[in-house]
N, C-alpha and C positions, 0 to 999 in steps of 0.2 A: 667325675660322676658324684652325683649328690644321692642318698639314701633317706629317705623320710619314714616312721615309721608310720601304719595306716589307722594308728591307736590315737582313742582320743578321752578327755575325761569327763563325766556327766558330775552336772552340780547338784552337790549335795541335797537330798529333800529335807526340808523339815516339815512334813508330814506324815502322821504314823499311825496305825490302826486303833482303832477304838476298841477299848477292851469288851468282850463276849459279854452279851444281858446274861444275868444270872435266868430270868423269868422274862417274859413277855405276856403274864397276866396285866390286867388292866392297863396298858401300855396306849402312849397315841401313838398313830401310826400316818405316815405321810404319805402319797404317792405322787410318784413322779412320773407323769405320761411321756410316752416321745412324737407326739405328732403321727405317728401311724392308725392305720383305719382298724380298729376295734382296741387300740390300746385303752383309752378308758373304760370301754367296760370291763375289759378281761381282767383289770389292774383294780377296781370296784369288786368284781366277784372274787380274786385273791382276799382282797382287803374284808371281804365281808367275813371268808372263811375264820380270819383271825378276829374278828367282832365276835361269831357264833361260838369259837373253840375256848378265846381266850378273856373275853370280855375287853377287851381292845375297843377304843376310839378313833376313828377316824379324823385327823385333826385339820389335813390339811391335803390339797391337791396340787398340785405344780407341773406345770407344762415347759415343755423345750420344743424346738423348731426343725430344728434338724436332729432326727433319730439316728445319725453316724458322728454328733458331734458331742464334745461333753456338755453337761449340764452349767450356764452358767454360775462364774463364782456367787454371785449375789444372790441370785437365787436358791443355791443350797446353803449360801448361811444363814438367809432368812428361815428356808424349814429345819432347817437344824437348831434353831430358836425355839420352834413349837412343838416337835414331835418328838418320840424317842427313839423309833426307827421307822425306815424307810424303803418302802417296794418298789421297784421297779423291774421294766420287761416289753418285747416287743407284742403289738398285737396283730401280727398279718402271721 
């Protein structure tokens, strides 16, 4: 009889959290819809709250297709080029 153990090892990430804003005064702000029905607006009226609160810009919109999948790679390093942080969230 043969024994196997049922362990297995995951490979290493090299990615690693971005360190905390100090401020999100005048910040752009990106958002990321996921294809569900009222996600743009509800993700627009978030977005707006940090325009009124914080004097935030709006820089950029980004859409994905499927709201249970991640957000393409290319897609979020394109907005990670133009904004400084980033909303997102379901709208049903």
């Amino acid at each position: 009889m043969q024994l196997y153990a049922p362990t297995s090892t995951t490979p290493k990430r090299k990615a690693h959290r971005a360190p905390p804003l100090v401020s999100i005064d005048g910040l752009r702000i990106g958002v990321l819809e996921n294809g569900k029905l009222n996600a743009t607006e509800m993700l627009n009226e978030v977005a707006e709250l940090f325009v009124q609160r914080h004097g935030c810009t709006v820089a950029k919109l980004a859409s994905k297709s499927n709201a249970s999948a991640p957000a393409p790679a290319n897609t979020l390093v394109k907005v990670a080029q133009e904004v400084d942080f980033l909303i997102t969230g379901l709208g049903d």
